[in-house]
N, CA, C and O atoms as a MOPAC input file, in Angstrom:
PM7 MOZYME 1SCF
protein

 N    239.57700 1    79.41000 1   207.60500 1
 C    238.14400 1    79.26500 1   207.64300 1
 C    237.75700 1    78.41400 1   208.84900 1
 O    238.32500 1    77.36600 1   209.15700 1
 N    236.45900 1    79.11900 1   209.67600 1
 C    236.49500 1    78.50400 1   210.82200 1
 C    235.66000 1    76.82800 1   210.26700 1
 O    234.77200 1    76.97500 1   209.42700 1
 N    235.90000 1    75.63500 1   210.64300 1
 C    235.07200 1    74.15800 1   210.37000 1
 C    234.03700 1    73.99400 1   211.19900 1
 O    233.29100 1    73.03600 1   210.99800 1
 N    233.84200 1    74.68900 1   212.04800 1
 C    232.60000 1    74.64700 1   213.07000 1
 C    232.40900 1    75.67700 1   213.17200 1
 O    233.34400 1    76.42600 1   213.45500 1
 N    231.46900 1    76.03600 1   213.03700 1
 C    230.81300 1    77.36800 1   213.42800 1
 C    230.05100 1    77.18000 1   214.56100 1
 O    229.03900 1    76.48000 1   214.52800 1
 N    230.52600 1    77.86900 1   215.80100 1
 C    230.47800 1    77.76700 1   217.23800 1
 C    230.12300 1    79.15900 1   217.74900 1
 O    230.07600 1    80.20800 1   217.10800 1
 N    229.90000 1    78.95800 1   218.94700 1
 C    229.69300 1    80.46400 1   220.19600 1
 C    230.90100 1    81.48900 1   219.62400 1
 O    230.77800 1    82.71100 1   219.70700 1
 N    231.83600 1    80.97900 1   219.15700 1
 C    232.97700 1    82.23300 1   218.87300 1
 C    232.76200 1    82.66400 1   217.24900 1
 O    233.62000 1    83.42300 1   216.79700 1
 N    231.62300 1    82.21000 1   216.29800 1
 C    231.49300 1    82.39000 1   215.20200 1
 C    230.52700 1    83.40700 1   215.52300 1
 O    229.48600 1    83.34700 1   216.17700 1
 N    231.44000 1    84.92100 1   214.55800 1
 C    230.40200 1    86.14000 1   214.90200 1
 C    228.65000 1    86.01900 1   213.94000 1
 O    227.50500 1    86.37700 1   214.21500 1
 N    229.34800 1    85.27400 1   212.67900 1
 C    228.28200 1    85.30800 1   211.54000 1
 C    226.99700 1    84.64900 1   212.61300 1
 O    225.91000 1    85.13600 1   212.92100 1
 N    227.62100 1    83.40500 1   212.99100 1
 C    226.26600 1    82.40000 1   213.88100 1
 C    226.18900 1    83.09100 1   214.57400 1
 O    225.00600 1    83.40900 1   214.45300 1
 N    226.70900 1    83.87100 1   215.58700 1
 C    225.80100 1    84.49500 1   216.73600 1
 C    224.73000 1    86.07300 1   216.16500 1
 O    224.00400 1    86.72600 1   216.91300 1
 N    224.93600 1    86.29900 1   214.83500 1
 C    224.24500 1    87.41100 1   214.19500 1
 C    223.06400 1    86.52200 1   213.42200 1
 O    222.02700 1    87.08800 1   213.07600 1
 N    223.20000 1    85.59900 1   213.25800 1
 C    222.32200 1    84.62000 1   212.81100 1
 C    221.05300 1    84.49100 1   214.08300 1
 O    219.84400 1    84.70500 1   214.16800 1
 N    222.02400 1    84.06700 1   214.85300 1
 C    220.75500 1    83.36900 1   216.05200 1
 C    220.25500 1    84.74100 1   216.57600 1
 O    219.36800 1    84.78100 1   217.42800 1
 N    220.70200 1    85.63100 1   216.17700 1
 C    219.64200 1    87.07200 1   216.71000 1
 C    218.67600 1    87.26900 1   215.60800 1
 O    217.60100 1    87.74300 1   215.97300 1
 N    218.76500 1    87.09100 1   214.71600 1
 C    218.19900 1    88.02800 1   213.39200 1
 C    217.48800 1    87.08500 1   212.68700 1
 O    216.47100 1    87.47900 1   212.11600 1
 N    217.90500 1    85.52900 1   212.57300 1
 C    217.10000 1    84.15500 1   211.65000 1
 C    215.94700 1    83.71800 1   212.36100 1
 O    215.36700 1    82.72900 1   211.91400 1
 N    215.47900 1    84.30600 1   213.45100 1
 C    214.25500 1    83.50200 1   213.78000 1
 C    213.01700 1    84.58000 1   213.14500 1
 O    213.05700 1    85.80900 1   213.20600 1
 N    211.88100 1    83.70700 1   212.50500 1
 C    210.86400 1    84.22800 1   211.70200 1
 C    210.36200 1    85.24200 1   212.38400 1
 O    210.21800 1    85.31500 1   213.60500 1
 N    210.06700 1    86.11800 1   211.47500 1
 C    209.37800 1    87.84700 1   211.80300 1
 C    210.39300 1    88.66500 1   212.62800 1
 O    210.00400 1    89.76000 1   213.03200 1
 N    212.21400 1    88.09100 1   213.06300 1
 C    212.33600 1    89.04700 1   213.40400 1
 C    213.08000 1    90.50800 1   212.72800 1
 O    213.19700 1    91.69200 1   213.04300 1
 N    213.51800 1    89.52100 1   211.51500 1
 C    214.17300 1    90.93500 1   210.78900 1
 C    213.09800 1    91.96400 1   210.31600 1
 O    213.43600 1    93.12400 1   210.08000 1
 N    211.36500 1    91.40600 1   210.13000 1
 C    210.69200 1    92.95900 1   210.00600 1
 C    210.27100 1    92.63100 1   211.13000 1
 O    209.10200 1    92.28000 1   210.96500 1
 N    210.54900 1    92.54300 1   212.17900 1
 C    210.05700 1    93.19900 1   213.54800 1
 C    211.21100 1    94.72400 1   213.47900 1
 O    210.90700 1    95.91200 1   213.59200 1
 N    211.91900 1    94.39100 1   213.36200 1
 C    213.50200 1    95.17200 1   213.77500 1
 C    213.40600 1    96.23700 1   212.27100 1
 O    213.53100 1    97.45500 1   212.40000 1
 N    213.13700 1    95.50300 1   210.67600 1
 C    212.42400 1    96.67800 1   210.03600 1
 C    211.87500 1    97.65200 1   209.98300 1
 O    212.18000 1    98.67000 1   209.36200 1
 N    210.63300 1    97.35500 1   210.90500 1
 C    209.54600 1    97.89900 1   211.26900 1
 C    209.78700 1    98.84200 1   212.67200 1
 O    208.88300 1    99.59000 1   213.04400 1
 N    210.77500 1    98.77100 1   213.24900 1
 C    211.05300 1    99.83300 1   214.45000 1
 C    212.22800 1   100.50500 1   213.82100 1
 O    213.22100 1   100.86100 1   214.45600 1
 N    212.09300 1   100.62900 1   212.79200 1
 C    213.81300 1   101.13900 1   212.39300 1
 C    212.91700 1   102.57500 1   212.00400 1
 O    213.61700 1   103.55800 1   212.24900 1
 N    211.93800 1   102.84400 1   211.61300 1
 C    210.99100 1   103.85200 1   211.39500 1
 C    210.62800 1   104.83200 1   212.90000 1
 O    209.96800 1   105.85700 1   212.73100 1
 N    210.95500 1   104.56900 1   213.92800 1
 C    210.27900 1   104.31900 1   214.85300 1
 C    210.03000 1   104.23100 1   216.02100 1
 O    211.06600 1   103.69200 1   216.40900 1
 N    209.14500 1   104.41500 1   217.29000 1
 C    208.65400 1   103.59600 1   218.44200 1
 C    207.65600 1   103.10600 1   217.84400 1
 O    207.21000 1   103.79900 1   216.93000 1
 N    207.14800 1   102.13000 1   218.05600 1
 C    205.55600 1   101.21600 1   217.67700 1
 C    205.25000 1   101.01400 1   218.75700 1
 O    206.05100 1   101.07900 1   219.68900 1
 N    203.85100 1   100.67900 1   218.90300 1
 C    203.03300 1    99.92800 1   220.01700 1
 C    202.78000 1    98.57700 1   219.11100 1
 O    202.96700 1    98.44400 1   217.90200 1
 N    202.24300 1    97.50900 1   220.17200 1
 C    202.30300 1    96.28300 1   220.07700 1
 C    201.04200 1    95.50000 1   218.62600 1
 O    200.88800 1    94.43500 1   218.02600 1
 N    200.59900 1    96.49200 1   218.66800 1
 C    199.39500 1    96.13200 1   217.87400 1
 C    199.97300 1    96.89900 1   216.59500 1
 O    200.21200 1    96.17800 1   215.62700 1
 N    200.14300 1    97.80500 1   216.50900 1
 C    201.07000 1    98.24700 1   215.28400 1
 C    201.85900 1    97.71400 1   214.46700 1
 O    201.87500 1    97.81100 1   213.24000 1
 N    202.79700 1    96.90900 1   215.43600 1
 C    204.01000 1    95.95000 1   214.72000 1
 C    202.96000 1    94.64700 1   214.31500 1
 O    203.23700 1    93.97600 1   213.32100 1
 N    201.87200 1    94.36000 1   215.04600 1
 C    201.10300 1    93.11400 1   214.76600 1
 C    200.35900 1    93.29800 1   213.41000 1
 O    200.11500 1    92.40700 1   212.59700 1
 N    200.02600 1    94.69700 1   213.31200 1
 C    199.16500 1    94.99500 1   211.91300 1
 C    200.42600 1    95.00100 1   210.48900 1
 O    200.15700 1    94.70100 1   209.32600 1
 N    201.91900 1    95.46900 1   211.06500 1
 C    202.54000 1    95.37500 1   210.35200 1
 C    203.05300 1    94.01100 1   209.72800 1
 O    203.82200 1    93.95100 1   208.76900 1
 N    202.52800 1    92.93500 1   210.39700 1
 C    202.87100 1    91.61400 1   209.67700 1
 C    202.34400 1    90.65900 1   209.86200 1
 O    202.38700 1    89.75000 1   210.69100 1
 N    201.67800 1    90.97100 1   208.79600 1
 C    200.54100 1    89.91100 1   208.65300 1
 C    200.42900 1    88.39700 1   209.06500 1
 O    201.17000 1    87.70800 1   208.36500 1
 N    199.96700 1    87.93200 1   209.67000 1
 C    200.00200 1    86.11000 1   209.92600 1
 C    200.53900 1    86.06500 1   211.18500 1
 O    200.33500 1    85.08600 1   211.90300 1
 N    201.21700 1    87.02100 1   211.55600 1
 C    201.95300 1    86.89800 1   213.04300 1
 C    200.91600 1    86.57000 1   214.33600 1
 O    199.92900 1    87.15400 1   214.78100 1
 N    201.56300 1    85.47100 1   214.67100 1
 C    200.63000 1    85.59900 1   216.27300 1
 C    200.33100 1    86.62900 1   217.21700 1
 O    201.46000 1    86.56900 1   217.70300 1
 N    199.96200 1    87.23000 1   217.67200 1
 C    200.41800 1    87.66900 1   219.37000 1
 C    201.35500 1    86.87300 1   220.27800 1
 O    201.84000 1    87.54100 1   221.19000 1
 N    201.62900 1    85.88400 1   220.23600 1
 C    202.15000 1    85.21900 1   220.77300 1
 C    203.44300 1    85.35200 1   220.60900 1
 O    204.30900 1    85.90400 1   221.28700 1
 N    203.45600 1    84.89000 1   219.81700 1
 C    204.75500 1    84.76800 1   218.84400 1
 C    205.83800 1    86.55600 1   218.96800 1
 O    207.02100 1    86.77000 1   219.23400 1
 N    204.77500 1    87.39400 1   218.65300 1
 C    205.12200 1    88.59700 1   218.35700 1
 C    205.94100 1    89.56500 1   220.10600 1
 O    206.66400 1    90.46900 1   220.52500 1
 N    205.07900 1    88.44800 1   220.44000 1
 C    205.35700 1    88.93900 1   221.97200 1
 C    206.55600 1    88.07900 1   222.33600 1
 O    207.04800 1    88.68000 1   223.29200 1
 N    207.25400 1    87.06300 1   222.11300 1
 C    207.88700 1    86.20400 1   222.09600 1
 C    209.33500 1    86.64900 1   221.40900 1
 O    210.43600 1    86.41800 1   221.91000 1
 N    209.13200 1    87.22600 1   220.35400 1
 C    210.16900 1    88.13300 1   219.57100 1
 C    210.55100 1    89.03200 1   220.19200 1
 O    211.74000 1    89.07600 1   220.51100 1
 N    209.44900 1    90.27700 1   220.65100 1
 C    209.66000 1    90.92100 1   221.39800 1
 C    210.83700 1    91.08900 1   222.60900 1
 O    211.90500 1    91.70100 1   222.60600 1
 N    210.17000 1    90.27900 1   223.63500 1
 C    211.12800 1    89.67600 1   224.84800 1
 C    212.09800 1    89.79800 1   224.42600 1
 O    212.74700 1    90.77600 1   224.79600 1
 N    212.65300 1    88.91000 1   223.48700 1
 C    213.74800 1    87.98100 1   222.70200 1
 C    214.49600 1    89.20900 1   222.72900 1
 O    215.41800 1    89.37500 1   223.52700 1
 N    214.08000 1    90.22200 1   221.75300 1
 C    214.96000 1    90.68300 1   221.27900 1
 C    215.32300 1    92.10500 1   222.42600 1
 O    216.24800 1    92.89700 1   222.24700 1
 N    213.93400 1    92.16500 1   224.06100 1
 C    214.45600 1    93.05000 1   224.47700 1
 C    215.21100 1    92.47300 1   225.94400 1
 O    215.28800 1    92.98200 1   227.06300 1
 N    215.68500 1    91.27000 1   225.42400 1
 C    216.91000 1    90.47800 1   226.62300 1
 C    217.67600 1    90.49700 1   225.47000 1
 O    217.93100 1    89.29400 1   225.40100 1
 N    218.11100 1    90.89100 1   224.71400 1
 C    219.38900 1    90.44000 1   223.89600 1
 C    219.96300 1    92.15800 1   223.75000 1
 O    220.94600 1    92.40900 1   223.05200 1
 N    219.09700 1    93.41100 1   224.60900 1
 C    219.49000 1    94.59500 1   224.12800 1
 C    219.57500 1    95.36100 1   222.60600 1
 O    220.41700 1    96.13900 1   222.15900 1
 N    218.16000 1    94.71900 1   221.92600 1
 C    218.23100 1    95.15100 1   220.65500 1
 C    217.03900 1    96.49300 1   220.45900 1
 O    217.16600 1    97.59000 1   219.91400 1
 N    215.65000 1    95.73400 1   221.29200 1
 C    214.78100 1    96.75000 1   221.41800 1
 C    214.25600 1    97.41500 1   223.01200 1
 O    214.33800 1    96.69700 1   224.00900 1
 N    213.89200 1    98.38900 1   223.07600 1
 C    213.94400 1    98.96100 1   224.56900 1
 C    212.14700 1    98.69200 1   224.71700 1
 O    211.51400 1    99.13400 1   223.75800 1
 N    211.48500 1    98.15200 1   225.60000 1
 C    210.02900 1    98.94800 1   225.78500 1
 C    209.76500 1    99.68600 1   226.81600 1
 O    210.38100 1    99.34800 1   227.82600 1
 N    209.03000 1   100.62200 1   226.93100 1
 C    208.66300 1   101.95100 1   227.63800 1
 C    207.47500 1   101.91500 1   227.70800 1
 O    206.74600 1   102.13500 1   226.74100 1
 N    206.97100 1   101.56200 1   229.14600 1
 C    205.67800 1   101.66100 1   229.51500 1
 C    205.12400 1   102.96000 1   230.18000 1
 O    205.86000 1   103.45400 1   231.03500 1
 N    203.50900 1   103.82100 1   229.82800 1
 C    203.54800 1   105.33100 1   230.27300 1
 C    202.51700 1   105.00900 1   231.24800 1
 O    201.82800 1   104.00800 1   231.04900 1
 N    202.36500 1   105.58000 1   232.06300 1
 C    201.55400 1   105.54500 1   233.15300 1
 C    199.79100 1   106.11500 1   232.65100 1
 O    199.03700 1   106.60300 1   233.49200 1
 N    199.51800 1   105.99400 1   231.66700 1
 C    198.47700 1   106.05500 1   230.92700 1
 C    197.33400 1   105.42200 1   230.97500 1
 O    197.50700 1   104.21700 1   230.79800 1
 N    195.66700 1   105.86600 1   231.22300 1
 C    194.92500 1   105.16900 1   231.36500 1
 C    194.02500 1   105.08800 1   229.80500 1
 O    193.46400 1   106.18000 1   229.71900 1
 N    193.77500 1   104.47700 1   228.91400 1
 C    194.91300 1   102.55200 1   229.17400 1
 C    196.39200 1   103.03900 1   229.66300 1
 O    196.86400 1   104.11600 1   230.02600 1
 N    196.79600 1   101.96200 1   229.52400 1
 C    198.17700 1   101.78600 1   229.59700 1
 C    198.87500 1   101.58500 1   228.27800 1
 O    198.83400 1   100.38800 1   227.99400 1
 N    199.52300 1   102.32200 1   227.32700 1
 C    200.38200 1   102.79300 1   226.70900 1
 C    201.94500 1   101.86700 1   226.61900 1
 O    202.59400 1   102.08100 1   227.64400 1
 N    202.56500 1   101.05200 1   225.78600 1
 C    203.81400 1   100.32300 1   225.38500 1
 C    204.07700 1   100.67100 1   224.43400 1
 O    203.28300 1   100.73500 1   223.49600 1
 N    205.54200 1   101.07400 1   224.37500 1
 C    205.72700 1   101.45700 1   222.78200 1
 C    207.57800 1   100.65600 1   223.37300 1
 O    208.27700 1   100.60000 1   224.38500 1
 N    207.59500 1   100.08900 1   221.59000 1
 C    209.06600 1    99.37300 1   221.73200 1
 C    209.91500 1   100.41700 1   220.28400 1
 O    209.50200 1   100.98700 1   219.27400 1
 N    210.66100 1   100.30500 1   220.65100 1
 C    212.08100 1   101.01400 1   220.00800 1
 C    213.55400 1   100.22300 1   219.87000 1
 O    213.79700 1    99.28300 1   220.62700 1
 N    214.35800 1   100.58500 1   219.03000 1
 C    215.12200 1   100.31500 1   218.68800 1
 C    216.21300 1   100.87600 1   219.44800 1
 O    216.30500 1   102.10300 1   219.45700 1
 N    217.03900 1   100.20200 1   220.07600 1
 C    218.41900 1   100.70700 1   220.73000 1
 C    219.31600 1   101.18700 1   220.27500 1
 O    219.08900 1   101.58800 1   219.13300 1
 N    220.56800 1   101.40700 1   220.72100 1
 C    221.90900 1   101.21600 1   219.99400 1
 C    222.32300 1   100.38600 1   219.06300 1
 O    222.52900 1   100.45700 1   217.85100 1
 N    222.42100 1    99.38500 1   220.08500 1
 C    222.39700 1    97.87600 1   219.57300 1
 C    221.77600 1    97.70900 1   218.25500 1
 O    222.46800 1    97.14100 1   217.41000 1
 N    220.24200 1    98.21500 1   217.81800 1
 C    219.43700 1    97.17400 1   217.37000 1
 C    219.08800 1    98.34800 1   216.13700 1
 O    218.20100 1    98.06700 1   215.33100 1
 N    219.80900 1    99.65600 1   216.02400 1
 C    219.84200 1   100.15300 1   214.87500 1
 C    221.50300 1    99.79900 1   214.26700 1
 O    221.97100 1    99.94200 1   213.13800 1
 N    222.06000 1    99.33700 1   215.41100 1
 C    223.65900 1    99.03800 1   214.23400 1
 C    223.38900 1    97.53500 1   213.62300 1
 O    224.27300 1    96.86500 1   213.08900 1
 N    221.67600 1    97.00500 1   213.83000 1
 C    221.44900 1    95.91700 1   212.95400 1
 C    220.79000 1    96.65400 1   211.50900 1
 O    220.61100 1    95.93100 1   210.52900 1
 N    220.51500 1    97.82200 1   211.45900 1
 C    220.00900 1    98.17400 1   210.31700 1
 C    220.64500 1    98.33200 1   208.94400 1
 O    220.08100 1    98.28200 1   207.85100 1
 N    222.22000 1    98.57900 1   209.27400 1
 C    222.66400 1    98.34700 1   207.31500 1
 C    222.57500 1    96.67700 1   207.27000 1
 O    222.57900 1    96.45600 1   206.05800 1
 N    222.51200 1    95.63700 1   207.81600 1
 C    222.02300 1    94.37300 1   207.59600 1
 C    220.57500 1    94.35200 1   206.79300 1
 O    220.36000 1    93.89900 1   205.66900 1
 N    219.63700 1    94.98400 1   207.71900 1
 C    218.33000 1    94.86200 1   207.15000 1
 C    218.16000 1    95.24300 1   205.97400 1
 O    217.53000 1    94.57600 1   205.15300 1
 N    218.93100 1    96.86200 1   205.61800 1
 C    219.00300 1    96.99300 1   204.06900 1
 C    219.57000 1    96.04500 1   203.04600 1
 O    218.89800 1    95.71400 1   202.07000 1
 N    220.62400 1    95.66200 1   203.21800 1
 C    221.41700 1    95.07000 1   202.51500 1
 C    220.56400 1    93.68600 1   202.48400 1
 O    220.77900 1    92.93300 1   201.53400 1
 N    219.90300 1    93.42400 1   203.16300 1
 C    218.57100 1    92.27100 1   203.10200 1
 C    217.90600 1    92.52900 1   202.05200 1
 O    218.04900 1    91.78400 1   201.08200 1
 N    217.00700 1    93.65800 1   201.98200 1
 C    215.88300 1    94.45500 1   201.55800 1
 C    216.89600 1    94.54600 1   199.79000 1
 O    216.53900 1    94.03100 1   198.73100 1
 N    217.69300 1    95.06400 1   199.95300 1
 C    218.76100 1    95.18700 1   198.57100 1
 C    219.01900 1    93.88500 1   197.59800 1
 O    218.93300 1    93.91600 1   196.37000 1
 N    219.33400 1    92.80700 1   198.34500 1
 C    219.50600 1    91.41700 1   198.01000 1
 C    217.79400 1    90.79300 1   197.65100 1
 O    217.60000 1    90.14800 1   196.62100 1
 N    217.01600 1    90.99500 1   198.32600 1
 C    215.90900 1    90.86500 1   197.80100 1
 C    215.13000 1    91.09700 1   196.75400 1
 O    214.36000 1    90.36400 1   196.13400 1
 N    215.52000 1    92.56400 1   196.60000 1
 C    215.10300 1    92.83000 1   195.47900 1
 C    215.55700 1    93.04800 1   193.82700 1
 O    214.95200 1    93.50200 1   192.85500 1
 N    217.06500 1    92.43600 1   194.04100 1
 C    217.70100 1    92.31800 1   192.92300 1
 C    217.68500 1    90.63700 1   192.93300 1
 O    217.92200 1    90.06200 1   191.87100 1
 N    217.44600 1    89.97600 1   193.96200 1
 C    217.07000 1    88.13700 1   193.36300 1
 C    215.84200 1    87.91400 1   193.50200 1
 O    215.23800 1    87.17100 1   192.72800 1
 N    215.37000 1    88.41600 1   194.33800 1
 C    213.67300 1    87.63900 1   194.95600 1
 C    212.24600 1    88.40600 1   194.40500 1
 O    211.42100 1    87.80700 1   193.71600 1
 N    212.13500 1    89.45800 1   194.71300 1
 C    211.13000 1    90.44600 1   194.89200 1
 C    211.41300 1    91.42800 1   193.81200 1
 O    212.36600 1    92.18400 1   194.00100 1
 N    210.51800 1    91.57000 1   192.35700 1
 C    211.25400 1    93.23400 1   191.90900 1
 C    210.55200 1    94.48200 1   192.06500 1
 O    209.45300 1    94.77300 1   191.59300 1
 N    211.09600 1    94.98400 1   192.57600 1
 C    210.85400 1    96.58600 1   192.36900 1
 C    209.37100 1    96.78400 1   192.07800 1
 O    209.01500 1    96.05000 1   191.15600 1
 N    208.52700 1    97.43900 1   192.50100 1
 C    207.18000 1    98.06100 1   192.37200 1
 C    207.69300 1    99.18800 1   191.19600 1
 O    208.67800 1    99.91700 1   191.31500 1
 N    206.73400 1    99.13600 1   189.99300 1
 C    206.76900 1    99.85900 1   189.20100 1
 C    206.35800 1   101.20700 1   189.37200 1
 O    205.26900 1   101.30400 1   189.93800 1
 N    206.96300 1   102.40000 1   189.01500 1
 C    206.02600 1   103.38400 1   189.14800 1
 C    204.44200 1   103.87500 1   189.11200 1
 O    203.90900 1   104.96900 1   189.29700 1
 N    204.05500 1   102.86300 1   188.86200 1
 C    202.31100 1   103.52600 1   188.46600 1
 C    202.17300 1   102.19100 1   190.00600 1
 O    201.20200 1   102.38200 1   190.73800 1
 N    202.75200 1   101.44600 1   190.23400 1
 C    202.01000 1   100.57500 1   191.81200 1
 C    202.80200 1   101.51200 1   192.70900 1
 O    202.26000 1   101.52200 1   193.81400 1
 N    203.75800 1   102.22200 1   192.67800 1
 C    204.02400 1   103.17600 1   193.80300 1
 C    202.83200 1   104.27900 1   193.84500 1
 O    202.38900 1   104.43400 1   194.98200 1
 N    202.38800 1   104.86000 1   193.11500 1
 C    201.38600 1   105.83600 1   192.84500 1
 C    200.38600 1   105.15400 1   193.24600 1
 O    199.77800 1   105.70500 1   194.16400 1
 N    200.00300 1   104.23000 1   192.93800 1
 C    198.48500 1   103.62700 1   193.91900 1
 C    198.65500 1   103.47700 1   195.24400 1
 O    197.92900 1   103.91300 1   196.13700 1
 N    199.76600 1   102.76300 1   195.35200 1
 C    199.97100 1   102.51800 1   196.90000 1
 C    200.15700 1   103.46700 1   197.67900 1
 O    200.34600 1   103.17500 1   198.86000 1
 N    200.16600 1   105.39900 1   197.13700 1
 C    200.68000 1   106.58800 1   197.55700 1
 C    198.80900 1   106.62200 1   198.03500 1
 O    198.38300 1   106.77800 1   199.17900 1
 N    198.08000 1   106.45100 1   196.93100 1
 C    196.30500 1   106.77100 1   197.14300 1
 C    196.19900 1   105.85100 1   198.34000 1
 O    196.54200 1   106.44400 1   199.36200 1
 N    195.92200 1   104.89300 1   198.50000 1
 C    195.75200 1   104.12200 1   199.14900 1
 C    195.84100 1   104.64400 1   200.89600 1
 O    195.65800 1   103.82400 1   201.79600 1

């Protein structure tokens, strides 16, 4: 067992990608996906712009999400998920899984059916 968990600890370096706030549903939320910037912002609630843009970067210097700008008047950004940053997705489930067997339960059938109207 490693006693320090250091630069050569794989768990900590999957940590310091994935533990900073909003980014595992940032990376949720493109797993569906390309999004534009306001999209992922509507997708989570309380998030700054700032911040969101900050994640962003983050995660597209670390090779997780790609953005693609179109020569579009406006101008058009949509971010996506890489290689990289969908072989973070059985994590996110297995998140989403753990959640909802300790934290969060299950939407009952008749709140899936509303939330279908909705």
């Amino acid at each position: 067992m490693n006693e320090v968990h250091n630069t050569e600890c794989a768990v900590a370096a999957t940590g310091d990608v994935i533990a900073p706030k909003w980014t595992a549903l940032i990376v949720h939320d493109l797993s569906e996906g390309p999004r534009r910037f306001t999209e992922l912002e509507h997708a989570c609630p309380g998030i700054s712009p700032r911040t969101l843009s900050e994640r962003l970067h983050m995660l597209e210097a670390q090779g997780i999400v790609g953005r693609h700008s179109y020569p579009e008047s406006p101008p058009r950004v949509e971010y996506e998920l890489t290689d990289k940053g969908r072989a973070l997705l059985p994590i996110i489930r297995e998140m989403r899984k753990f959640g909802h067997a300790w934290l969060v339960p299950e939407p009952s059938a008749r709140s899936r059916k509303a939330a279908a109207r909705r």
